[in-house]
Backbone as CSV, one residue per row, in Angstrom:
resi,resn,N_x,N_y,N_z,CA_x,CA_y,CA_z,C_x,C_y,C_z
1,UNK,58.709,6.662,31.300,57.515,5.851,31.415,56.256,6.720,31.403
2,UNK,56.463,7.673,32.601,55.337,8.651,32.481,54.692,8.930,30.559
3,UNK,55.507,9.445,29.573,55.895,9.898,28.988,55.182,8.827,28.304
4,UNK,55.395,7.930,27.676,54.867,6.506,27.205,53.214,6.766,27.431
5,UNK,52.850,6.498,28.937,51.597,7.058,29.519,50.216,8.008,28.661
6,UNK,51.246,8.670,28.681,50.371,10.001,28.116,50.079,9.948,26.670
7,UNK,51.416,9.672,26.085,51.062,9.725,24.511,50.188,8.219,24.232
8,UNK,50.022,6.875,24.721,50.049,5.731,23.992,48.144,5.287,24.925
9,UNK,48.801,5.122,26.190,47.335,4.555,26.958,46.375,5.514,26.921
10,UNK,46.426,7.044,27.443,45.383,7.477,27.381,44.133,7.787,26.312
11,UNK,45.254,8.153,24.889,44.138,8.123,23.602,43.924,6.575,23.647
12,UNK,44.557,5.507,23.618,43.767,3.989,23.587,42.733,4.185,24.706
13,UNK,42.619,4.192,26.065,41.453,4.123,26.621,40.806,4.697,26.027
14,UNK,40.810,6.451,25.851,39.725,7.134,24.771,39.335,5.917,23.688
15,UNK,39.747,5.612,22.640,39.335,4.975,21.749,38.286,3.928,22.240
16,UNK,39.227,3.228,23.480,37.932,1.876,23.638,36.601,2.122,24.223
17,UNK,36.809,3.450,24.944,35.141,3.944,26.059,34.476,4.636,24.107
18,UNK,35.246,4.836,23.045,34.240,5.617,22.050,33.635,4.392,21.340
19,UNK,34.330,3.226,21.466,34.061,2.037,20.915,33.185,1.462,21.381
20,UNK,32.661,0.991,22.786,32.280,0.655,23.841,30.846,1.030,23.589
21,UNK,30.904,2.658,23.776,29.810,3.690,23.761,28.790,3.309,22.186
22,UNK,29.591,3.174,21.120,28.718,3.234,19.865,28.270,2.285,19.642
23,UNK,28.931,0.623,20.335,28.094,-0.729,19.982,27.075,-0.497,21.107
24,UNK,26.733,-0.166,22.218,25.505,0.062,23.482,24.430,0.936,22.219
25,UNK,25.308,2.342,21.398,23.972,2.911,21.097,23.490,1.959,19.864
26,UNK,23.807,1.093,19.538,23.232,0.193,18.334,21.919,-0.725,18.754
27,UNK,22.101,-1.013,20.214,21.133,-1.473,20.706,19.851,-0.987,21.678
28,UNK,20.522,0.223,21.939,19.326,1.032,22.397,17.829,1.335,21.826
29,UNK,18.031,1.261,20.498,16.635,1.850,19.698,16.163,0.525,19.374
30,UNK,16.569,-0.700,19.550,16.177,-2.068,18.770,15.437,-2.676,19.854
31,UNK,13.979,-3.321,19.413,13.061,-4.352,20.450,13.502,-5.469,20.883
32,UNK,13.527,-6.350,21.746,13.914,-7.623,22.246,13.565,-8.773,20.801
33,UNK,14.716,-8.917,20.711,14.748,-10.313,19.544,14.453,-9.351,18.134
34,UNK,14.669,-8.437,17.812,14.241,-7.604,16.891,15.729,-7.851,15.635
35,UNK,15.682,-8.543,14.663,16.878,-8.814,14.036,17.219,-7.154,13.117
36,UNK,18.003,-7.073,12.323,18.469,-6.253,11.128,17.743,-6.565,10.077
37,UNK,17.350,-7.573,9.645,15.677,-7.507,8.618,14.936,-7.074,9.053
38,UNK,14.792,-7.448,10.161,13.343,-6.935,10.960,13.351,-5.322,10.658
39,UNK,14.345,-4.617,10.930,14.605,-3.708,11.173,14.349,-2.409,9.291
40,UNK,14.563,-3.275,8.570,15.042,-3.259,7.362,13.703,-3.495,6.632
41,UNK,12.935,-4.265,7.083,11.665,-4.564,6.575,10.768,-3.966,6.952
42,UNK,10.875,-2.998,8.637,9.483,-2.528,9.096,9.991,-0.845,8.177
43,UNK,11.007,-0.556,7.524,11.703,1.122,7.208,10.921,0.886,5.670
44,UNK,10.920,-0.346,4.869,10.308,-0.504,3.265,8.931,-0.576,2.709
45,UNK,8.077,-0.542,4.599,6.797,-0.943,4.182,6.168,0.308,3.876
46,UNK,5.869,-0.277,2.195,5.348,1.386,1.917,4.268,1.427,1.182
47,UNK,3.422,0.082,1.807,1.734,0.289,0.566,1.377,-1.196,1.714
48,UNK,-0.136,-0.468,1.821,-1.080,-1.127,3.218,-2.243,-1.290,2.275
49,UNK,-2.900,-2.749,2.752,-4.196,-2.809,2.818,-4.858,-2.117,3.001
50,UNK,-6.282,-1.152,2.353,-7.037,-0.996,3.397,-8.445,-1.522,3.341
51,UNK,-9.973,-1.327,2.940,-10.837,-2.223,3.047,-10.925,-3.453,2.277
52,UNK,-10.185,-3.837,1.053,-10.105,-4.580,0.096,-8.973,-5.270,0.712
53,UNK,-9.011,-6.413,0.844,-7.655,-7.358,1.380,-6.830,-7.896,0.083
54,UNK,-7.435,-7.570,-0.940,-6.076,-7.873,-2.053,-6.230,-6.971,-2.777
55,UNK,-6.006,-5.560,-2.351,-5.513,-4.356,-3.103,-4.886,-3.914,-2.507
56,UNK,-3.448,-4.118,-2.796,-2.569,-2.983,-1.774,-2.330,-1.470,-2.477
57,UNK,-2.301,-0.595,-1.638,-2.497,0.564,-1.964,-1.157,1.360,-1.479
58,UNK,-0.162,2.151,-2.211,0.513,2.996,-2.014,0.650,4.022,-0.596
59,UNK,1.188,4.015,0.361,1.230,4.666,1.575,1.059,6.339,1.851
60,UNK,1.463,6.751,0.736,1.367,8.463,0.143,-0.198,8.318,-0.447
61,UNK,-0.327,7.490,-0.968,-1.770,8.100,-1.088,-3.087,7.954,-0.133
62,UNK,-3.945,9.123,0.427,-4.836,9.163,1.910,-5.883,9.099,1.080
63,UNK,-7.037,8.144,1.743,-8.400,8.325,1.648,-9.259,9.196,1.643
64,UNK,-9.979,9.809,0.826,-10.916,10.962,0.686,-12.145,10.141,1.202
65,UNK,-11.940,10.542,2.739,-13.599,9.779,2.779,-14.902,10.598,2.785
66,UNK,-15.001,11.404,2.209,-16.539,12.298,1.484,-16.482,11.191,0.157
67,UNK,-15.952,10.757,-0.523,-15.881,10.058,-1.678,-15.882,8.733,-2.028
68,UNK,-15.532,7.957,-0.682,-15.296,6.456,-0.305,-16.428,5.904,0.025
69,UNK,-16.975,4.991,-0.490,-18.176,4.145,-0.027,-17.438,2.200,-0.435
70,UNK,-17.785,1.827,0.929,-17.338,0.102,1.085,-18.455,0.074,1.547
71,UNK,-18.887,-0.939,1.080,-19.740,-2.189,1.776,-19.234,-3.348,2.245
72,UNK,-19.733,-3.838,3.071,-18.988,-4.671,3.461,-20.437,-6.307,3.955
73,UNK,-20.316,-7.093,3.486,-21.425,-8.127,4.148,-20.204,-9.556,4.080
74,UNK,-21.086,-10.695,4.556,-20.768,-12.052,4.504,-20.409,-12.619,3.088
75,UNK,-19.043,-12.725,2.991,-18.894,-12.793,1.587,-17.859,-12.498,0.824
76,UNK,-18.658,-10.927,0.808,-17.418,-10.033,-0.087,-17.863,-8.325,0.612
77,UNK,-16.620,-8.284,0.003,-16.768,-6.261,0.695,-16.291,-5.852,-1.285
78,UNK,-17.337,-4.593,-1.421,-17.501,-3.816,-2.548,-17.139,-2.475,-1.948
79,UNK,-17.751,-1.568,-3.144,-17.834,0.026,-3.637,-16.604,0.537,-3.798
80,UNK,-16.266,1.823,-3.289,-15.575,2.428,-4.608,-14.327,3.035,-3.096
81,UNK,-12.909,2.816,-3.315,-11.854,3.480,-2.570,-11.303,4.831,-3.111
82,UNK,-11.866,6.299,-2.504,-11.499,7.203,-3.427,-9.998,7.282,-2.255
83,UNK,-8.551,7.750,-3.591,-7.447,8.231,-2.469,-6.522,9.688,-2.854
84,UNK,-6.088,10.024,-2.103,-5.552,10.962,-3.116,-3.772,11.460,-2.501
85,UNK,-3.061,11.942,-3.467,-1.687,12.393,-2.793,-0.674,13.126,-3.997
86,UNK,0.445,13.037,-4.023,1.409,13.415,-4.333,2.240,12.808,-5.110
87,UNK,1.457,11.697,-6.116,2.253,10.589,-6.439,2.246,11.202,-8.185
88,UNK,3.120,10.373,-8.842,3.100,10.855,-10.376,2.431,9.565,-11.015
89,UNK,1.279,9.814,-11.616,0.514,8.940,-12.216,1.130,8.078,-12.788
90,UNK,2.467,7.573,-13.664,2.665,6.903,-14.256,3.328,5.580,-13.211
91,UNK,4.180,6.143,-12.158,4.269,5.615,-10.793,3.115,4.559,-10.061
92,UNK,2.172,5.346,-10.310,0.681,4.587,-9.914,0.531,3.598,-10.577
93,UNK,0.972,3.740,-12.027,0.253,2.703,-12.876,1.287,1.872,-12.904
94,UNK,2.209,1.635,-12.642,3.378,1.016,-12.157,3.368,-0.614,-11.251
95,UNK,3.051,0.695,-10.152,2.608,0.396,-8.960,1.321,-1.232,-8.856
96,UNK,0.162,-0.333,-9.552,-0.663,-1.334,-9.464,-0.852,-2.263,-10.651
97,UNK,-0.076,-2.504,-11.897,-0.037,-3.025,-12.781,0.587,-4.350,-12.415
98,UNK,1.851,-4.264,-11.257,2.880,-5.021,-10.787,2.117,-5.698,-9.599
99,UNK,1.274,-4.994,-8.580,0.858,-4.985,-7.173,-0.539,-6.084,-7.447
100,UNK,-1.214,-5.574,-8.798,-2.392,-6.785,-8.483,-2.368,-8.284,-9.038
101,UNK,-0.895,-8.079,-10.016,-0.807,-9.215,-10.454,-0.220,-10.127,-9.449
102,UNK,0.037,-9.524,-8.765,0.856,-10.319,-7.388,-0.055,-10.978,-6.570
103,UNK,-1.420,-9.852,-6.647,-2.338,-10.514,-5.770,-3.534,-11.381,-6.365
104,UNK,-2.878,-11.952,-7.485,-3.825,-12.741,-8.057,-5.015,-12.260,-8.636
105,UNK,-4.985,-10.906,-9.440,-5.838,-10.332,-10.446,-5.105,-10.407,-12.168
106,UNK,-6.310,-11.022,-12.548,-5.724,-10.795,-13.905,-6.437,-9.563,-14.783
107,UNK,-5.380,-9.228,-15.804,-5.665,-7.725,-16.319,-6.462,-7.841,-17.091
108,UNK,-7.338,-7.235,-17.128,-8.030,-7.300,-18.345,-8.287,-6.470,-19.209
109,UNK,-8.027,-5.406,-19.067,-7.717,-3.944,-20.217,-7.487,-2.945,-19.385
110,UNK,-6.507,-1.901,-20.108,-5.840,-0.510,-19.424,-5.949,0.480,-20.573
111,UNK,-6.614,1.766,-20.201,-6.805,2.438,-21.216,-6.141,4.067,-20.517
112,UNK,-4.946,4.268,-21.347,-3.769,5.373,-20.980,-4.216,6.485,-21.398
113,UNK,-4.818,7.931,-20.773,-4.855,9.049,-21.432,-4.028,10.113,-21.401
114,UNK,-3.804,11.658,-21.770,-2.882,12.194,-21.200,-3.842,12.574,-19.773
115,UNK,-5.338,12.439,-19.533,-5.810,13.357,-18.049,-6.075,11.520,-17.257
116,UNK,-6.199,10.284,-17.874,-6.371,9.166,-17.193,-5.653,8.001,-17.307
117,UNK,-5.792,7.058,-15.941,-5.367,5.691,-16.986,-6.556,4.648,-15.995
118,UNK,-7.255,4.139,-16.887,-8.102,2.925,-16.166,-7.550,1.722,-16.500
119,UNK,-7.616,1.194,-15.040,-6.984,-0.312,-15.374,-8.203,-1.203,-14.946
120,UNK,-8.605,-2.508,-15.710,-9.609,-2.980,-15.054,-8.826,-4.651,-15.343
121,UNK,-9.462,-5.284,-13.690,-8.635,-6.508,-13.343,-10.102,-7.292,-12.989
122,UNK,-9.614,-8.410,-13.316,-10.984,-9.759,-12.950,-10.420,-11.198,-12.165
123,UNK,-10.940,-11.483,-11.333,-11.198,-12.820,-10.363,-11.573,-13.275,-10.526
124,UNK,-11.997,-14.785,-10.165,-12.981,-15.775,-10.305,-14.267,-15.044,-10.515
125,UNK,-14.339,-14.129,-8.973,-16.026,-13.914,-8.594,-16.244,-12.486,-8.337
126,UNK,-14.923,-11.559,-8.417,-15.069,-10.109,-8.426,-14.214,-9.487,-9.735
127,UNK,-15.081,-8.106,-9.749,-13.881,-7.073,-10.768,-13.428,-6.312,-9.978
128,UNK,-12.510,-5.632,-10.751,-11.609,-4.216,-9.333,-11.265,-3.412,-11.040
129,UNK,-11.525,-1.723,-10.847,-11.025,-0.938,-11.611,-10.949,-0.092,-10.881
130,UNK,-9.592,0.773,-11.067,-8.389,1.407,-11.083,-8.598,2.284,-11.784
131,UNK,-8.745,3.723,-11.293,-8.829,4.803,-11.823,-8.082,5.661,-11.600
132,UNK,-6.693,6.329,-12.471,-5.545,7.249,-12.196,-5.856,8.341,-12.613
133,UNK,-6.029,9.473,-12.186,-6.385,10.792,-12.777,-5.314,11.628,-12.299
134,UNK,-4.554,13.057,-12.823,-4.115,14.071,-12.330,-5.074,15.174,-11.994
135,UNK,-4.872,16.412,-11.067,-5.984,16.773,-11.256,-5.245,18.235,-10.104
136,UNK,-4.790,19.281,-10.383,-3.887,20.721,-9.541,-2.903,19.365,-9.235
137,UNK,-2.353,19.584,-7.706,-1.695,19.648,-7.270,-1.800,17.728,-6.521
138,UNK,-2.847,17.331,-7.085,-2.452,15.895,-6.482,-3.548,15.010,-7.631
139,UNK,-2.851,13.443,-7.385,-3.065,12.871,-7.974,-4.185,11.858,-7.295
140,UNK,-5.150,11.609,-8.004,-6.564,10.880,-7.487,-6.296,9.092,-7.643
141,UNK,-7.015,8.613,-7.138,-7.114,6.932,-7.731,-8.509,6.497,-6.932
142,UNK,-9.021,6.024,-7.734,-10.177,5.646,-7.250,-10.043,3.928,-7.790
143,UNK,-10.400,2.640,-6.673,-10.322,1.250,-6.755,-11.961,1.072,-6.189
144,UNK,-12.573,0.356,-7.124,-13.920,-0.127,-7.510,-13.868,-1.407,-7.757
145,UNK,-14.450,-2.392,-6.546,-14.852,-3.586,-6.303,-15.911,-3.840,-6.410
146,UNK,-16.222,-4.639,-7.088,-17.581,-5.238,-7.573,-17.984,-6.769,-7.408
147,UNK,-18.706,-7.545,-6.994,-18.795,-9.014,-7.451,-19.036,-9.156,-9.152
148,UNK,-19.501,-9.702,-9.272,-19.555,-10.451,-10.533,-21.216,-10.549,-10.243
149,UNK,-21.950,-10.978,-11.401,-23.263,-10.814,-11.183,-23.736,-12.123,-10.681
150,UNK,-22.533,-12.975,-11.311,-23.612,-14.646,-11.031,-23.252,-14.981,-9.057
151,UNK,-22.613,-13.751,-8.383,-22.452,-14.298,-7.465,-23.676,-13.568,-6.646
152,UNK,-24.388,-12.694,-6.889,-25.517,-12.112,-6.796,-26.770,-13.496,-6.203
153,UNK,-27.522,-13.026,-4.889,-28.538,-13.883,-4.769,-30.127,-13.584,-5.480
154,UNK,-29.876,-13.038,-7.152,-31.207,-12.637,-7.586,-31.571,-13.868,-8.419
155,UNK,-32.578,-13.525,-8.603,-33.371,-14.532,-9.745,-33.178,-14.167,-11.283
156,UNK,-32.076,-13.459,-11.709,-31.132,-13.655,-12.839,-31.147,-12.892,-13.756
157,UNK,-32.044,-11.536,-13.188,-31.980,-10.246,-14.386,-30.995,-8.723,-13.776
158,UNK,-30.192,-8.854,-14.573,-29.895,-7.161,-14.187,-30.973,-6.260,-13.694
159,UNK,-32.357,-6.254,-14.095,-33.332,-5.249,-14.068,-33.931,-5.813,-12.521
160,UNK,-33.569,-6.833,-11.915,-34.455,-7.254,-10.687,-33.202,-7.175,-9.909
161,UNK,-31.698,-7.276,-10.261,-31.020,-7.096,-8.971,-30.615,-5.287,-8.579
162,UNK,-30.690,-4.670,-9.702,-31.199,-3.207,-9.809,-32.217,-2.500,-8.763
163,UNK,-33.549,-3.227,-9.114,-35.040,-3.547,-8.132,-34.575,-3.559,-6.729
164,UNK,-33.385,-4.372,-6.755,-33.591,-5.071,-4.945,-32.397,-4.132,-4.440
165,UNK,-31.553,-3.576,-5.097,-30.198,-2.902,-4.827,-30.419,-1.334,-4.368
166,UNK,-31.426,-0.605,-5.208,-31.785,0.197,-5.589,-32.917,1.141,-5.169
167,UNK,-33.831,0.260,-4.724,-35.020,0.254,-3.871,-35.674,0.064,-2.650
């Protein structure tokens, strides 16, 4: 009996305390009510908003802010998102070819070089262009929001909203 003992129960207890032990560590790292999507969805998020609420932007690429100018008023938020990183330009153009049509921009011309690629997209009441450059060791993108002119509160000349923008 002894004999039985040794060879059969003791590796089974082993087995069930290793069994025991690895479903506890499954739940250790997980939040209250936190499912396996959840889990699965917060590991994929890999392109954030940032001043433009329908431009999502790639997570590898960081803001150059010496280069970044937003405005922002009642309305609409403009100027220019400079970013920069490690990405391979054609990736980029990928990226946002797929990313703005999603967000309800339509394309309106892309012009491919071997040093650029500009993509320019239109809205009802804004434009957005997309600027991919290589350039050493990282890759640039610059996103340029604009209204549209008729959403402008001027009295209806380029040369007077210039005047008031400008001056």
């Amino acid at each position: 009996m002894r004999s039985f003992m040794k060879t059969w129960i003791k590796p089974g207890l082993v087995l069930v305390l290793m069994v025991s032990v690895s479903g506890c560590m499954n739940t250790l790292g997980s939040k209250k009510g936190e499912t396996q999507a959840d889990k699965i969805k917060e590991r994929k998020t890999t392109a954030v908003y940032y001043d433009f609420e329908d431009i999502l932007i790639p997570k590898d690429l960081k803001i150059v802010e010496e280069a970044t100018v937003v405005v922002k008023t009642p309305g609409y938020t403009s100027g220019l998102l400079t970013l920069k990183g490690r990405v391979e330009k054609i990736s980029l153009f990928n990226f946002f070819a797929n990313n703005m049509i999603k967000d309800n921009w339509t394309v309106v011309s892309q012009i491919k070089s071997p040093v650029s690629i500009i993509m320019v997209f239109k809205k009802s009441s804004r434009w957005a262009v997309i600027t991919i450059r290589e350039q050493n060791i990282y890759t640039y993108v610059e996103a340029g929001v604009a209204p549209t002119l008729e959403e402008f509160p001027s009295s209806g000349t380029v040369e007077e909203f210039e005047k008031d923008i400008f001056n």
